[in-house]
Backbone as a ProteinNet text record, in pm:
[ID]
protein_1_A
[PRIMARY]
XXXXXXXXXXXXXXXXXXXXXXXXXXXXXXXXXXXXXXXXXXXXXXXXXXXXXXXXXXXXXXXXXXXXXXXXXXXXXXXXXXXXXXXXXXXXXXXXXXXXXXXXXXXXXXXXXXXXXXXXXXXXXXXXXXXXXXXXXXXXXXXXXXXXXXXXXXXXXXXXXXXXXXXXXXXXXXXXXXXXXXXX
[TERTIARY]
-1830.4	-1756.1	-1818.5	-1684.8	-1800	-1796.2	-1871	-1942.8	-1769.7	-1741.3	-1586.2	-1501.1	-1500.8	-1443.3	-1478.4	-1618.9	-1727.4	-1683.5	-1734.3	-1679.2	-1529.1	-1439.9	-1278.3	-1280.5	-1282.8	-1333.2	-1387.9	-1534.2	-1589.6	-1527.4	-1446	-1397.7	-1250.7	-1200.9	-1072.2	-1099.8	-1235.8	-1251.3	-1305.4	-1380.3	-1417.9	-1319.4	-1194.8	-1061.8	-1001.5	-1003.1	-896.5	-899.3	-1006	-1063.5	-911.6	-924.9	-815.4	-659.8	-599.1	-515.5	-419.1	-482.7	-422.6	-407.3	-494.3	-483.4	-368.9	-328.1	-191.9	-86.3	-79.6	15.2	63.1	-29	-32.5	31	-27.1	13.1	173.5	202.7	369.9	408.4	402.3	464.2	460.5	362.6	392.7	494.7	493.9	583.6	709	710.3	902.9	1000.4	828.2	855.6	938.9	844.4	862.4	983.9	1001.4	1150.4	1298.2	1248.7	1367.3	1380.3	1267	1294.9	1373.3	1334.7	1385.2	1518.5	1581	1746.5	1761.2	1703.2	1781.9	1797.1	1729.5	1668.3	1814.2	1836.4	1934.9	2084.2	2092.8	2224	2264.4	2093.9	2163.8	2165.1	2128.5	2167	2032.8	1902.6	1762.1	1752.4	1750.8	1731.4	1870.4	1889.6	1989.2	1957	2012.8	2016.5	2147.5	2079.4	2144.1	2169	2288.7	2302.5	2241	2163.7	2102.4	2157.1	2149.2	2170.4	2074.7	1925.7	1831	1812.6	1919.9	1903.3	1924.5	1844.4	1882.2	1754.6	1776.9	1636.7	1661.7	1579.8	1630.6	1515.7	1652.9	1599.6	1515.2	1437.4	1391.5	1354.3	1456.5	1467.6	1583.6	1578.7	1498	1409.9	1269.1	1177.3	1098.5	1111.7	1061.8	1028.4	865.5	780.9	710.2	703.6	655.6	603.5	560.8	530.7	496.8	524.1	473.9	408.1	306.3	204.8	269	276.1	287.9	240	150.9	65.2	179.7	184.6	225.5	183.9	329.2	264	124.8	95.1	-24	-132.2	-139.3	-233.4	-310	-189	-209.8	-117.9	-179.1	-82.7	56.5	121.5	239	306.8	311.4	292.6	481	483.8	708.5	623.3	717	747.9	860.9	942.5	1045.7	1036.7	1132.9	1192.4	1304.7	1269.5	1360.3	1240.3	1124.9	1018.5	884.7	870.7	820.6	653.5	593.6	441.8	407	355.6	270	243	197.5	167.3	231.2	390.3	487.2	585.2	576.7	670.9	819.6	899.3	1002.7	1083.2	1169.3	1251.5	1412	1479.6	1564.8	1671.8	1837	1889.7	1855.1	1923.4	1917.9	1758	1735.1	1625.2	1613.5	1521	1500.7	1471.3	1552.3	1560	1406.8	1355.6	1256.6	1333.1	1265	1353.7	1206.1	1259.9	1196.9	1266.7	1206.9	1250	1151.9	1282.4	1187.5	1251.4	1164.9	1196.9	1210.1	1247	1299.3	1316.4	1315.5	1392.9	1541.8	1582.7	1735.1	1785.8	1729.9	1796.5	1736.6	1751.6	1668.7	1763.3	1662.5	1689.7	1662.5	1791.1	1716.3	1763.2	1615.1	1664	1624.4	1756.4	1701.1	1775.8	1699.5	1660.2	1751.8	1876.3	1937.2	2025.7	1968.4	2021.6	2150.3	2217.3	2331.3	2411.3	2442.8	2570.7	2659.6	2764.3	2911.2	2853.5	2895.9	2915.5	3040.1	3139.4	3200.8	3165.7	3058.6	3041.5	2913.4	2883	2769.9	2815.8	2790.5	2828.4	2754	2721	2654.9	2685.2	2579.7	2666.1	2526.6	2552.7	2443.6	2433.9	2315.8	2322.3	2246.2	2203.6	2169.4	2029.5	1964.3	1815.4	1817.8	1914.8	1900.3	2007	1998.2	2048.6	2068.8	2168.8	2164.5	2213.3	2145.4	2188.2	2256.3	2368	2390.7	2520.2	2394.8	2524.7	2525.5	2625.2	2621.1	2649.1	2606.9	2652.6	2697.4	2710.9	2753.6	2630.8	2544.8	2380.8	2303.4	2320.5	2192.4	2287.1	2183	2268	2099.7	2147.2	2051.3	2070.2	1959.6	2006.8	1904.8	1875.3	1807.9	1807.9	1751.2	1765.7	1675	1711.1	1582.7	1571.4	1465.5	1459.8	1436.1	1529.3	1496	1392.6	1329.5	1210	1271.5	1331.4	1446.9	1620.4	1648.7	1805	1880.5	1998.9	2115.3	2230	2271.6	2474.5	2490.2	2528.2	2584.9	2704.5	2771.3	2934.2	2930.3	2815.2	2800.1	2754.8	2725.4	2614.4	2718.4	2609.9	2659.6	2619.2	2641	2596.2	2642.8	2559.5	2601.6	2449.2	2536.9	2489.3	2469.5	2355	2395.4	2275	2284.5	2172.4	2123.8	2170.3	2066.6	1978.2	2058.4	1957.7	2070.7	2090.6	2175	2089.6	2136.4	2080.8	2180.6	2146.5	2147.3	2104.4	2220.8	2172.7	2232.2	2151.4	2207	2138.7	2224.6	2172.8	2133.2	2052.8	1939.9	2105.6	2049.1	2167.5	2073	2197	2149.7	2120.4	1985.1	1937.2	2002.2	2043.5	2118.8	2029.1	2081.1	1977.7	2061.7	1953.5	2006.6	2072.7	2135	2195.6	2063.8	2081.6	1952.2	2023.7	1993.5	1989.3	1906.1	1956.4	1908	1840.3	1720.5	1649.4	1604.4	1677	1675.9	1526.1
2635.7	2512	2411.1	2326.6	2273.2	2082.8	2051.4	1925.7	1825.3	1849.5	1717.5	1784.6	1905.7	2022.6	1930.6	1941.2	1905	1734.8	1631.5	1514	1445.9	1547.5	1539.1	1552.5	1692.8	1705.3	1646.7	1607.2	1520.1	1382.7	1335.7	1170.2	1213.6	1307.8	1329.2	1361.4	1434.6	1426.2	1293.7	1189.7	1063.6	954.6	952.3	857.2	965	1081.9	1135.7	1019.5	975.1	894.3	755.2	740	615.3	697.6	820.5	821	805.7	795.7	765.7	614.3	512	365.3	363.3	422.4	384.1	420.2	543.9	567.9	495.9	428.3	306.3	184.3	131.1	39.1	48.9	197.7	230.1	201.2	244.1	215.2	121	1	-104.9	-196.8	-177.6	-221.7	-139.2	-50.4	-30.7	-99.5	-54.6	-130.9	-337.6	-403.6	-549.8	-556.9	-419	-444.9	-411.2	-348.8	-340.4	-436.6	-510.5	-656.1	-761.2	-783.9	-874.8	-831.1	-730.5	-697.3	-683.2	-670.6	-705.8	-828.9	-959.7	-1071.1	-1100.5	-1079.6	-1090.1	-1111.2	-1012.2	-946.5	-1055.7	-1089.6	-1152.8	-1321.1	-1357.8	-1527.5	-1568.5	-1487.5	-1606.7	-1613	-1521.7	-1529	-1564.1	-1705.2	-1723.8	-1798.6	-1733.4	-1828.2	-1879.8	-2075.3	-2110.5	-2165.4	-2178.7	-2195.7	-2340.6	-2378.5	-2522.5	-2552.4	-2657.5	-2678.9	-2610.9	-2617.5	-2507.9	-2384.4	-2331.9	-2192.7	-2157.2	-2023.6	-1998.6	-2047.4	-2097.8	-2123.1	-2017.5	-2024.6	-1927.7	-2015.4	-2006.3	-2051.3	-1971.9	-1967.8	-1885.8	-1943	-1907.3	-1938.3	-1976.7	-2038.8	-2090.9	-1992.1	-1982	-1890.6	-2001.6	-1978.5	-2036.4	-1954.1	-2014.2	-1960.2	-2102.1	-2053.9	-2139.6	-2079.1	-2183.4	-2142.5	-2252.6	-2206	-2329.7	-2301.5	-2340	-2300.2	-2429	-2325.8	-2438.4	-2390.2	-2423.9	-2405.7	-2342.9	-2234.2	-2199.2	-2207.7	-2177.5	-2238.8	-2169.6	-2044.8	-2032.2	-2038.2	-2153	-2209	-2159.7	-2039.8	-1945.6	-1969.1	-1996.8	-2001.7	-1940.1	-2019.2	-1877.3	-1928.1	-1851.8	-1899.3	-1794.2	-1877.6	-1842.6	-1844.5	-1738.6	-1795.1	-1798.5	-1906.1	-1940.8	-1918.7	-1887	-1883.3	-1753.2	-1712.7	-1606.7	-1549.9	-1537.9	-1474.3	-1407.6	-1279.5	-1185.9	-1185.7	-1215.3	-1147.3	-1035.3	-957.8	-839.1	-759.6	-646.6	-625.2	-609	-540	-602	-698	-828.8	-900.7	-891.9	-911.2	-907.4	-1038.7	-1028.6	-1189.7	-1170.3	-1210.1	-1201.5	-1348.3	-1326.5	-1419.8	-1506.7	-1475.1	-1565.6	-1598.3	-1735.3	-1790.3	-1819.1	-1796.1	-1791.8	-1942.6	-1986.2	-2133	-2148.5	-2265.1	-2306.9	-2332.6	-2245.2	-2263.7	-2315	-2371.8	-2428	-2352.9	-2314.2	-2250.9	-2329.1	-2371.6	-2440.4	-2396.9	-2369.3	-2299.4	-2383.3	-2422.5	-2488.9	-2392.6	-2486.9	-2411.9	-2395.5	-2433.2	-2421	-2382.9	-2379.4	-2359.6	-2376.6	-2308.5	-2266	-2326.6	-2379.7	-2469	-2426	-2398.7	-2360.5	-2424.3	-2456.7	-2602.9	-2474.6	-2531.2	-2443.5	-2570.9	-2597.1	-2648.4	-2598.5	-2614.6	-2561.8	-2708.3	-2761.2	-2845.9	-2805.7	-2855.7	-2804.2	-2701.4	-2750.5	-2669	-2713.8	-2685.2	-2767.5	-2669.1	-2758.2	-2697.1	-2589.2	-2633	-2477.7	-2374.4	-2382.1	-2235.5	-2129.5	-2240.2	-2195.1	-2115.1	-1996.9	-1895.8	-1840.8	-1878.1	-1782.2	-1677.9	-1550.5	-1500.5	-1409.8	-1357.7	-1373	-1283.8	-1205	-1115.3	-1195	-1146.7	-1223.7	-1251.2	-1170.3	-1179	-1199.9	-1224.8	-1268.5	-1359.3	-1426.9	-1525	-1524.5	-1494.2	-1499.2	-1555	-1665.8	-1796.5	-1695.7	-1764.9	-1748.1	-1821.1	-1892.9	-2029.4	-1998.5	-2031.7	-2022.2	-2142.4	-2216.2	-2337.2	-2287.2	-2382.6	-2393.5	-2347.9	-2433.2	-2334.5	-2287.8	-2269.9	-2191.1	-2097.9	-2004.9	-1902.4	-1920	-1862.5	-1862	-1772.7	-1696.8	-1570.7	-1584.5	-1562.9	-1537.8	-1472	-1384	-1312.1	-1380.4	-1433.6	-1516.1	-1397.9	-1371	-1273.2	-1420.9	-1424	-1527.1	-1460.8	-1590.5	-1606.5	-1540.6	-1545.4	-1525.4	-1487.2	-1430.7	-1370.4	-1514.5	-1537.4	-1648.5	-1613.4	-1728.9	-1669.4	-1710	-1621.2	-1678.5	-1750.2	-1701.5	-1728.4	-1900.4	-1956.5	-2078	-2145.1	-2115.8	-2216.4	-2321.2	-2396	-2506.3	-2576.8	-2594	-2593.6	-2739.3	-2832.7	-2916.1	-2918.1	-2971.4	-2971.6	-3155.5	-3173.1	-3313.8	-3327.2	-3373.8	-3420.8	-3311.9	-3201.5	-3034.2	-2989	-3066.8	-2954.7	-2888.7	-2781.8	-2694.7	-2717.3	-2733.5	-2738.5	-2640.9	-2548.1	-2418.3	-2429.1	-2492	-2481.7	-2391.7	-2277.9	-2155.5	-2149.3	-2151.1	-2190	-2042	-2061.8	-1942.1	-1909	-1733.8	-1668.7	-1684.6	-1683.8	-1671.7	-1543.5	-1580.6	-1453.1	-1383.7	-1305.6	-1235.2	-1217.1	-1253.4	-1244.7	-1101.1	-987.1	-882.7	-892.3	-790.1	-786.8	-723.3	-796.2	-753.9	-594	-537.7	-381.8	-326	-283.7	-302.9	-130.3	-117.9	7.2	37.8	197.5	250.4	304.1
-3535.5	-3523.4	-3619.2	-3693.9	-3807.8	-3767.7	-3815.9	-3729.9	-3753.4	-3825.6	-3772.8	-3636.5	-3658.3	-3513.3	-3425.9	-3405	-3303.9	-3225.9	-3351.2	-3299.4	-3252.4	-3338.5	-3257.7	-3174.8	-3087.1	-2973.2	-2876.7	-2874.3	-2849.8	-2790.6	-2932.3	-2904	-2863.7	-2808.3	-2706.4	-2548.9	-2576	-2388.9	-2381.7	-2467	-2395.2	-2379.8	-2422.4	-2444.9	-2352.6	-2310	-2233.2	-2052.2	-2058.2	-1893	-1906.6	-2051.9	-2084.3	-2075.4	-2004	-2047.6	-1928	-1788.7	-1674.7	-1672	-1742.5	-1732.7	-1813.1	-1903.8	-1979.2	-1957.9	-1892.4	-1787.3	-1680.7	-1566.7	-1463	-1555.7	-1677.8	-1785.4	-1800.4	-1821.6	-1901.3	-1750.7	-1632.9	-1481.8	-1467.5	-1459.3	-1439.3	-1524.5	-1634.9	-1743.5	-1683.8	-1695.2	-1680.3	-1523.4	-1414.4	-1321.9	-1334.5	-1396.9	-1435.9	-1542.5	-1626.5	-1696.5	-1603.5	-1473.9	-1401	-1330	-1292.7	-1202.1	-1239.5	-1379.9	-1453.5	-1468.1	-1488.2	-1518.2	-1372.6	-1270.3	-1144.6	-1100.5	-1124.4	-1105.3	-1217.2	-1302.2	-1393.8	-1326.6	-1319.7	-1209.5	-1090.3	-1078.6	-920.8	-998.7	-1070.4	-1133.6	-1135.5	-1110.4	-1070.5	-1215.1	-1357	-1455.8	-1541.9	-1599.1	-1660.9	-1830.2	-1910.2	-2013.2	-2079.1	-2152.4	-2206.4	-2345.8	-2404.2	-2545.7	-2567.2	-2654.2	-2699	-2828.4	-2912.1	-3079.5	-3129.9	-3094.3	-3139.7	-3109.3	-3001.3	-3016.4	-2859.2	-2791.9	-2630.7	-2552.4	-2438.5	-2341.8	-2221.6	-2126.3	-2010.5	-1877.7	-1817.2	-1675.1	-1572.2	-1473.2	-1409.6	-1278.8	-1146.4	-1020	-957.6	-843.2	-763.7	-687.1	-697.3	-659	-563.3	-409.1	-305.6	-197.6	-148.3	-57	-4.6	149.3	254	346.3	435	554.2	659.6	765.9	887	976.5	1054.1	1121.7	1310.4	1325.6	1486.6	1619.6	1699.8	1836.5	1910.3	1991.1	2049.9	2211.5	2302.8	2462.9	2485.8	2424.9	2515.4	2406.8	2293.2	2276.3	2136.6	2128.1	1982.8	1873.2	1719.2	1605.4	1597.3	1566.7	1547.8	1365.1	1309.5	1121.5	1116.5	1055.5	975.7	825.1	800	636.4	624.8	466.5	475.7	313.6	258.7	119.7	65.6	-82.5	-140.9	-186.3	-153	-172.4	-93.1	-67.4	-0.3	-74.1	-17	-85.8	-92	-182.6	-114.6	-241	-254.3	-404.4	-505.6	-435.2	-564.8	-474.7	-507	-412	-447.2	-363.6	-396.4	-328.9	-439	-419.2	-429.3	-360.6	-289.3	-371	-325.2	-366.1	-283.3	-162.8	-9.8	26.9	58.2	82.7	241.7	312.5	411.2	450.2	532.5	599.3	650.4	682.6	754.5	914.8	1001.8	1128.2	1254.8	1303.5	1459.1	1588.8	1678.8	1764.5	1915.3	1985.1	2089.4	2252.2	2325	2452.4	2542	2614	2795.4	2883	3013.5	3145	3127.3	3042.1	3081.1	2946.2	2863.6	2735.8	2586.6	2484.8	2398	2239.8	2155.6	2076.4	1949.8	1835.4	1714.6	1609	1533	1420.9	1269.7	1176.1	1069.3	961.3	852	759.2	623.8	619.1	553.9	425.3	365.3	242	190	90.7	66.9	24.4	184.3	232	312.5	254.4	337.9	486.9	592.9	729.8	768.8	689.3	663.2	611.6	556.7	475.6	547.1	661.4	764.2	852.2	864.6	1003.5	1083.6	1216.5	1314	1364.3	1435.5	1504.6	1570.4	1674.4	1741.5	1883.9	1941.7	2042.4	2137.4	2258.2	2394.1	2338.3	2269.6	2205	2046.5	1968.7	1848.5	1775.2	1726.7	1613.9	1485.8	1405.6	1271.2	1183.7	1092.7	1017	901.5	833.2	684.7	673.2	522.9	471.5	330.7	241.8	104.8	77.3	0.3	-113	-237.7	-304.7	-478.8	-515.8	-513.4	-584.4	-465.7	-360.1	-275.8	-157.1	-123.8	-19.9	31.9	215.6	303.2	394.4	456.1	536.9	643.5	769.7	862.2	980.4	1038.5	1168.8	1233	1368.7	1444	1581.9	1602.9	1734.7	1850.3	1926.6	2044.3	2141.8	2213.6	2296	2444.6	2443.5	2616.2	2583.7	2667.1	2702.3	2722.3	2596.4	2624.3	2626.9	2684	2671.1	2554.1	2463.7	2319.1	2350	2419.5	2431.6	2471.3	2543.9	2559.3	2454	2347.7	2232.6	2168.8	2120.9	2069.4	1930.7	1854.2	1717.8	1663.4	1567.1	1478.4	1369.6	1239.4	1135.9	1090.6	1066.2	997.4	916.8	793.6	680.8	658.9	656	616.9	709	820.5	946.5	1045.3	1063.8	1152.8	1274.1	1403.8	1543.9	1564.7	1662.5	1761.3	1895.8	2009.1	2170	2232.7	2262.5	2369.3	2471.6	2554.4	2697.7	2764.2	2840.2	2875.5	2947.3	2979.5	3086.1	3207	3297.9	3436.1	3481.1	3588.2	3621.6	3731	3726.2	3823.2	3960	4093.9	4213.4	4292.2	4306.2	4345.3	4500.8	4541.4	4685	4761.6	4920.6	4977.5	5011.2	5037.6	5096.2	5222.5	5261.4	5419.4	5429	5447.3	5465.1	5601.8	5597.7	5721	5781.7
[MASK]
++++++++++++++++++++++++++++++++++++++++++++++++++++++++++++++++++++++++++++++++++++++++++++++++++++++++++++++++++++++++++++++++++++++++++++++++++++++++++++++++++++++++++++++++++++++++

């Protein structure tokens, strides 16, 4: 083997350690070129014509959160937006309302934070244990599933909207009191 043999060799098994990082490199890249043409698709990425040429917009990309004491004295944390954390986050058209959820003896209260949007374009609809917001505007759409704290009569609720806050009153169901039964 003659000594250039030798160092080719050589300098391909020590760059071969680099050839899985560029692989992970090419995945992550094709990964971030499909986001962007989906992000496309859905309107978060738009561009426009200028006298100097094209610009491009990028969003509305929103993340929150609210932290509020719960009755027995423990955090309870919401997040609210069109954006998911996590190692590849994902972002969504529909932005998740900032919602309040407040419990009584008699009836259960849900405030969600929804800006413009005509009150016609707001629709509930909803099971004895869940709630589900979705409003569209001209520029924003909003989506939410709320799991309720307690069993309500939907069929009783009551709803108004004013200044970009939706209120939600569903009144707890009644508890059914069994028949006594008489044991022999």
């Amino acid at each position: 083997m003659s000594e250039d043999e030798f160092f080719s060799r050589w300098f391909r098994r020590r760059w071969r350690i680099f050839d899985e990082f560029f692989r992970d490199m090419e995945e992550m890249i094709r990964s971030m070129e499909e986001e962007f043409t989906r992000m496309t698709k859905e309107g978060l990425i738009r561009e426009k014509e200028i006298p100097g040429g094209k610009i491009r917009e990028y969003g509305p990309f929103i993340y929150g959160y609210s932290i509020t004491i719960g009755p027995d004295g423990k955090p309870i944390i919401r997040e609210f937006g069109n954006v998911k954390p996590g190692i590849r986050p994902s972002i969504k058209e529909e932005r998740e309302p900032l919602i309040d959820v407040m419990k009584t003896d008699t009836e259960v209260k849900v405030y969600a934070e929804i800006p413009g949007v005509d009150k016609e374009k707001i629709k509930l609809t909803g099971t004895p244990r869940k709630l589900i917001i979705s409003a569209e505007g001209d520029m924003r759409k909003y989506y939410k599933e709320i799991e309720l704290p307690v069993e309500v009569d939907i069929e009783k609720a009551k709803s108004s909207y004013k200044n970009g806050v939706l209120e939600v009153i569903l009144p707890r169901k009644e508890k059914e009191e069994g028949k006594p039964i008489k044991i022999e």
